[in-house]
C-alpha positions as CSV (number, residue, x, y, z in Angstrom):
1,X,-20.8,-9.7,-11.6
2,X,-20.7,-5.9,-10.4
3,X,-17.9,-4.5,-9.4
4,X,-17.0,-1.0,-7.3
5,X,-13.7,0.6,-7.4
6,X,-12.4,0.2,-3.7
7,X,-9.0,1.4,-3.4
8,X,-7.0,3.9,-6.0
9,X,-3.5,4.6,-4.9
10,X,0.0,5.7,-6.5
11,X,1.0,2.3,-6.2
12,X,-2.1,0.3,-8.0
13,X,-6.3,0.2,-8.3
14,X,-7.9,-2.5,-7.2
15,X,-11.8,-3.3,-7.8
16,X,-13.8,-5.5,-5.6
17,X,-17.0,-7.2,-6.4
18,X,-20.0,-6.6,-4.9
19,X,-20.5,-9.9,-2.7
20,X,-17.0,-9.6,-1.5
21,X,-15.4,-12.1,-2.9
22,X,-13.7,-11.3,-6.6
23,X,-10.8,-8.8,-6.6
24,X,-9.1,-7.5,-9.7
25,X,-5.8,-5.3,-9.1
26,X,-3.9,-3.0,-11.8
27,X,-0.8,-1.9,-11.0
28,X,2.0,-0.4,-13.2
29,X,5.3,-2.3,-12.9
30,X,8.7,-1.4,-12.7
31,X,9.9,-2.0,-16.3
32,X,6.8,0.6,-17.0
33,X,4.4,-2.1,-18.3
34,X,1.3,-3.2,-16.0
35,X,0.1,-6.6,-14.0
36,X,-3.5,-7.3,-14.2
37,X,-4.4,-10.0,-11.7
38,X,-8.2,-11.9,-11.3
39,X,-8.3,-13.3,-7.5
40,X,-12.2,-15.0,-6.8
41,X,-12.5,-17.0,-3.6
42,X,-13.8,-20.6,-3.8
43,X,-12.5,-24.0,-3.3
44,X,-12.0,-25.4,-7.1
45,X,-11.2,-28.7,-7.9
46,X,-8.6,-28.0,-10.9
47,X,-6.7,-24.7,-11.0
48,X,-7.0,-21.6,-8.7
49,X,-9.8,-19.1,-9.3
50,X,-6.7,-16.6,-10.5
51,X,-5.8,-15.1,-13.8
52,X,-2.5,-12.4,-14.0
53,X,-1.5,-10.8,-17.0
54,X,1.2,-8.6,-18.2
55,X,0.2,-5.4,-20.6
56,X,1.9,-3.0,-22.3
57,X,-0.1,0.3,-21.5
58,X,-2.5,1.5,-18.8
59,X,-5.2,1.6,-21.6
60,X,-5.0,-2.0,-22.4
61,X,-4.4,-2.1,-18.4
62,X,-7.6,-0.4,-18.4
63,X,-9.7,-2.5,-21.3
64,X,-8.7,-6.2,-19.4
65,X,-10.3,-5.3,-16.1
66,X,-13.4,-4.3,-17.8
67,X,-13.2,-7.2,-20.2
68,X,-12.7,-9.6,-16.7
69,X,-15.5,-7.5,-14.8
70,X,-17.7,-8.2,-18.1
71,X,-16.6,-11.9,-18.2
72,X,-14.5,-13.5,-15.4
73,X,-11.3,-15.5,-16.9
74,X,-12.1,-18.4,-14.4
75,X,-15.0,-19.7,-13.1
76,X,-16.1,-21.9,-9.9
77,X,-16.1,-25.2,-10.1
78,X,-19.8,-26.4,-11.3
């Protein structure tokens, strides 16, 4: 799945993937550690097509989007 970086603010980054319908946000919280979320749109019959994580730094921030852009933590429903 491709992904381009669509919006970079103060407050997070988010990427969006090429067909429109994968999201993956990075944004630094309060207690100065960041939130990685996975949001893909599809109906799915267990579950919910979203992954979040917590990090510790904007590098490993940084390393689990491109891991999730790489290889998506959830999957449609076959």
């Amino acid at each position: 799945m491709e992904f381009e970086r669509t919006t970079d603010t103060d407050a997070f980054t988010e990427w969006t993937s090429v067909d429109g319908n994968t999201t993956i946000r990075l944004r630094k919280r309060a207690p100065g550690d960041f939130a990685v979320r996975f949001d893909q749109l599809y109906q799915a019959d267990e579950d919910r097509g979203y992954a979040f994580e917590i990090v510790a730094s904007r590098a490993a921030a940084e390393k689990l989007v491109a891991d999730w852009q790489a290889e998506p933590p959830v999957s449609p429903a076959e």
